[in-house]
N, C-alpha and C positions, 0 to 999 in steps of 0.2 A: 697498130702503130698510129700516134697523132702528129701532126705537125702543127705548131704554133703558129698562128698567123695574125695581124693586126687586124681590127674592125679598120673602113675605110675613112673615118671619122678619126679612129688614132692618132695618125701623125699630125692631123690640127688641134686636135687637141693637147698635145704637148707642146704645142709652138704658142700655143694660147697661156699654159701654164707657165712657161718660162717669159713670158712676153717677147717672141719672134715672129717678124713676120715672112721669113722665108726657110724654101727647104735648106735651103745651104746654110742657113745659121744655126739651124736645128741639127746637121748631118754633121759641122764642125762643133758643135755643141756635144753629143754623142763619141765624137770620136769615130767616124764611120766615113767615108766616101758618098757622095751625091749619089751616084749608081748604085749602092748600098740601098741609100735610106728609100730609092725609087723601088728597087725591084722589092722592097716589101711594102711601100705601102701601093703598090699594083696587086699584091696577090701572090707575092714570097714569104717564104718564112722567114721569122723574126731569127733574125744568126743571134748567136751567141754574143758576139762583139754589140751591137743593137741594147740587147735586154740588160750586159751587165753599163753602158752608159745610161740606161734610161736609169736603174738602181742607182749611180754613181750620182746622178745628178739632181733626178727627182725625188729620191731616198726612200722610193719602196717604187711598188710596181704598179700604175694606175690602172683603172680598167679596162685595158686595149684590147688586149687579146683573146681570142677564142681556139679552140682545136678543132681540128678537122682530123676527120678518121680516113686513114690512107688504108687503102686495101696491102693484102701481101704483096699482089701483082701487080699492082703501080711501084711499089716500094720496091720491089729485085728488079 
């Protein structure tokens, strides 16, 4: 199983593509909540709501993300 996760560099660099200079304009730009756009770019996974704003806005998917392989038993 993988889990999506942003590089720690992602979220400024989308704020740089669209020309923002904060998370709240980025998080209301997305469509997402501040505590959203925080707990992944700390080290959450990229939700659902996240990737299809980043698609919506930026019009494809830049190169943020990477996967990480979750064991069975982290996963149950």
């Amino acid at each position: 199983m993988h889990e999506l996760k942003v590089h720690k560099w992602g979220i400024q660099k989308l704020k740089d593509i669209a020309g923002l200079t904060s998370d709240e304009e980025l998080a209301k730009k997305l469509g997402i909540s501040l505590s959203a756009l925080k707990r992944i770019k700390y080290g959450g996974n990229a939700s659902p709501h996240f990737i299809a704003g980043v698609i919506v806005n930026f019009g494809q998917m830049p190169e943020i993300y990477y996967t990480e392989e979750v064991s069975q038993l982290q996963a149950a």
